[in-house]
Residue, then its C-alpha position, 0 to 999 in steps of 0.5 A: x271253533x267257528x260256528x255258522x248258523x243259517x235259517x229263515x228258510x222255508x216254503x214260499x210262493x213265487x213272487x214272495x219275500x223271506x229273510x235269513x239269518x246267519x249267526x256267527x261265533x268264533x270269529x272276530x266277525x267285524x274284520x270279515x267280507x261275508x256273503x251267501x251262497x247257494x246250492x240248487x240241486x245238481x250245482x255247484x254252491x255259488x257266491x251270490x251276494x256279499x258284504x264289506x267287513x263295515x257293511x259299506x260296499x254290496x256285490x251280488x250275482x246278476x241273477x240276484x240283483x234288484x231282489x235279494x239284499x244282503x245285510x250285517x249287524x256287527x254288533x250281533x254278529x249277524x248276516x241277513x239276506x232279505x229276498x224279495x220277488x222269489x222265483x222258482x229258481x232261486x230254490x236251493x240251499x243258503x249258506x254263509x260264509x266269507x264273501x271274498x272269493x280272494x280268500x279261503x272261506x271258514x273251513x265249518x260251513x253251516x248246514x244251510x236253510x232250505x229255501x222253496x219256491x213254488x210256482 
């Protein structure tokens, strides 16, 4: 069973930094690229950054880049994403999950973390 738990989300003020987390089970999680999405309200969930499955190579969407960084620890099984310089729109929900587009994500996505930013 594949398990995805994110959290680290929270309120915080424009300008602010938070960092997820995103724990993985049921997966052999050093073969896999993985990536976080979001979902604002009334969008699609959308691919913003990901990572190799040794962690060597990053791609992030250009709305992300220069702020957020995504990270991995194979060791623990752990995704992170540290997010510097929040704006207001960056608020949405997180999620993990694959982070190659070219393959089909893990069918039991997490519930997410709410992450808020306030002007």
């Amino acid at each position: 069973q594949v398990q995805l738990v994110e959290s680290g989300g929270g309120l915080v003020q424009a300008g602010g930094s938070l960092k997820l987390s995103c724990a993985t089970s049921g997966i052999i999680f050093s073969i896999y690229d993985m990536g976080w999405y979001r979902q604002a309200p009334g969008k699609q969930r959308e691919l913003i950054a990901s990572i190799s499955s040794g962690g060597g190579s990053t791609n992030y969407a250009d709305s992300v880049k220069g702020r957020f960084t995504i990270s991995r620890d194979n060791a623990k099984k752990l995704v992170y994403l540290q997010m510097n310089s929040l704006k207001p729109e960056d608020t949405a929900v997180y999620y993990c999950n694959r982070g190659n587009l070219n393959r089909a994500p893990f069918g039991a996505w997490g519930q997410g973390t709410q992450v808020t930013v306030s002007s």
